[in-house]
C-alpha positions as CSV (number, residue, x, y, z in Angstrom):
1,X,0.0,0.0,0.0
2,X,1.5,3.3,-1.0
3,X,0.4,6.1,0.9
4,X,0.5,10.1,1.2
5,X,0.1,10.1,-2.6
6,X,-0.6,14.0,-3.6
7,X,-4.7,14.5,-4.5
8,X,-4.1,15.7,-7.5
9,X,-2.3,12.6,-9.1
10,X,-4.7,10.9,-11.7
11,X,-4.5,6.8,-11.5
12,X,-2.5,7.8,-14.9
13,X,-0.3,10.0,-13.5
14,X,0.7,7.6,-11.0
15,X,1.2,4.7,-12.9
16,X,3.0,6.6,-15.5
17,X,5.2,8.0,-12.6
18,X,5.9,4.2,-11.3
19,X,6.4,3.1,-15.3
20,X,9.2,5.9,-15.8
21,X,11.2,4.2,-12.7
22,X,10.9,0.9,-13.8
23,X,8.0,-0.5,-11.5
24,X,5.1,-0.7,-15.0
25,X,3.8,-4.2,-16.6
26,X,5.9,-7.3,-15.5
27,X,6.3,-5.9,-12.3
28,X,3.2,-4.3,-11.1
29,X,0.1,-6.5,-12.0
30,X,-2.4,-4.8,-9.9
31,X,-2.9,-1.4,-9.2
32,X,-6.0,1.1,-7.5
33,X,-6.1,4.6,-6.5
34,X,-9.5,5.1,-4.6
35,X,-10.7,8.5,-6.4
36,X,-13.2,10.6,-4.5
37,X,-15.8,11.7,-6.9
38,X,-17.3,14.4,-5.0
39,X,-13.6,16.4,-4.5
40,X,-12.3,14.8,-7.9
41,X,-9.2,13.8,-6.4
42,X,-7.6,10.8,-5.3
43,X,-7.7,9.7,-1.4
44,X,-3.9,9.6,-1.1
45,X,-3.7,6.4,-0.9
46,X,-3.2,3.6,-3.8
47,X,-2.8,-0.8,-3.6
48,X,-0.1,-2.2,-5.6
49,X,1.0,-6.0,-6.5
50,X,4.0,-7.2,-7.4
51,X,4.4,-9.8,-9.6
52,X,7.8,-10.9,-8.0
53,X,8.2,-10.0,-4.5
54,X,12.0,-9.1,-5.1
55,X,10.7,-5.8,-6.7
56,X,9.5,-4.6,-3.7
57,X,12.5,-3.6,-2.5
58,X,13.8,-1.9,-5.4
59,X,10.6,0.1,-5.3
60,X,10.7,0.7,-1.8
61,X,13.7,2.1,-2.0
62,X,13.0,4.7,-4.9
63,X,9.5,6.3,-2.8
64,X,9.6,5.5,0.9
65,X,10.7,8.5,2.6
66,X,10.8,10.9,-0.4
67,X,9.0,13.9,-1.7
68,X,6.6,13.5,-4.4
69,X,8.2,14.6,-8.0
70,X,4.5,16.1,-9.3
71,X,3.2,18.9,-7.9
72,X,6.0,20.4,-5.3
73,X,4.0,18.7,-2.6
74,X,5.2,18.4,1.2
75,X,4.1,15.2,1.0
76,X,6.2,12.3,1.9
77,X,5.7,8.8,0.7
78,X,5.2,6.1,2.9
79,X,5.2,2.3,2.0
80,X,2.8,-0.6,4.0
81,X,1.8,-3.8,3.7
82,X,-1.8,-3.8,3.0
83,X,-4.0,-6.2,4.7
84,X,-5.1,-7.8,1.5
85,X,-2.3,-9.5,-0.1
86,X,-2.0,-10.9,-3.6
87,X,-3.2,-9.8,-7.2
88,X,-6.5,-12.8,-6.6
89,X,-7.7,-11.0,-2.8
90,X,-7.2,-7.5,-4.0
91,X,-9.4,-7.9,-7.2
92,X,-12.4,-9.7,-5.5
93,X,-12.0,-7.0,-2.5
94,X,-12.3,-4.1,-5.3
95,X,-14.1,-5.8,-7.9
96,X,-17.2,-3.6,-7.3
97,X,-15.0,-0.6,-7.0
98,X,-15.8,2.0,-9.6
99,X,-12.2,2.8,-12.0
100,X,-10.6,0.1,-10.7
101,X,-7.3,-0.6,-13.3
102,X,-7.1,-4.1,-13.7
């Protein structure tokens, strides 16, 4: 779970963001960033899977910690496990979820 994610990152912004370090397809096979509709913005939060566990760590160490690259925020990223793990849990927990990228 990748949290403190500036509001104003679209779920294309932030995947684009994670493809231009490395982290896109073959790595990352399931991604969500809960948007609220009413503020049209994300919640600043977003689940990720790794196809590999091993590429967590290289991704860890590129975000945790660090200032977000879009938007000058103040914001810091912070890195947790979720308490749904694997690509299978995650899409039946969020299969009803509205723009959920698959």
């Amino acid at each position: 779970m990748v949290r403190n994610i500036p509001n104003k990152y679209t779920q294309q912004m932030l995947l684009t963001e994670f493809m231009d370090n490395g982290h896109g397809p073959g790595v990352i096979d399931f991604f969500y960033l809960p948007i609220d509709f009413k503020n049209r913005c994300n919640r600043g939060y977003a689940f990720i899977n790794f196809v590999d566990f091993k590429d967590i760590l290289p991704f860890h160490r590129r975000y945790f910690g660090k200032h977000w690259r879009t938007f000058n925020s103040d914001k810091i990223c912070d890195i947790t496990y979720a308490r749904i793990q694997g690509k299978g849990a995650m899409l039946k927990r969020f299969e009803n979820s509205a723009l959920m990228e698959k």
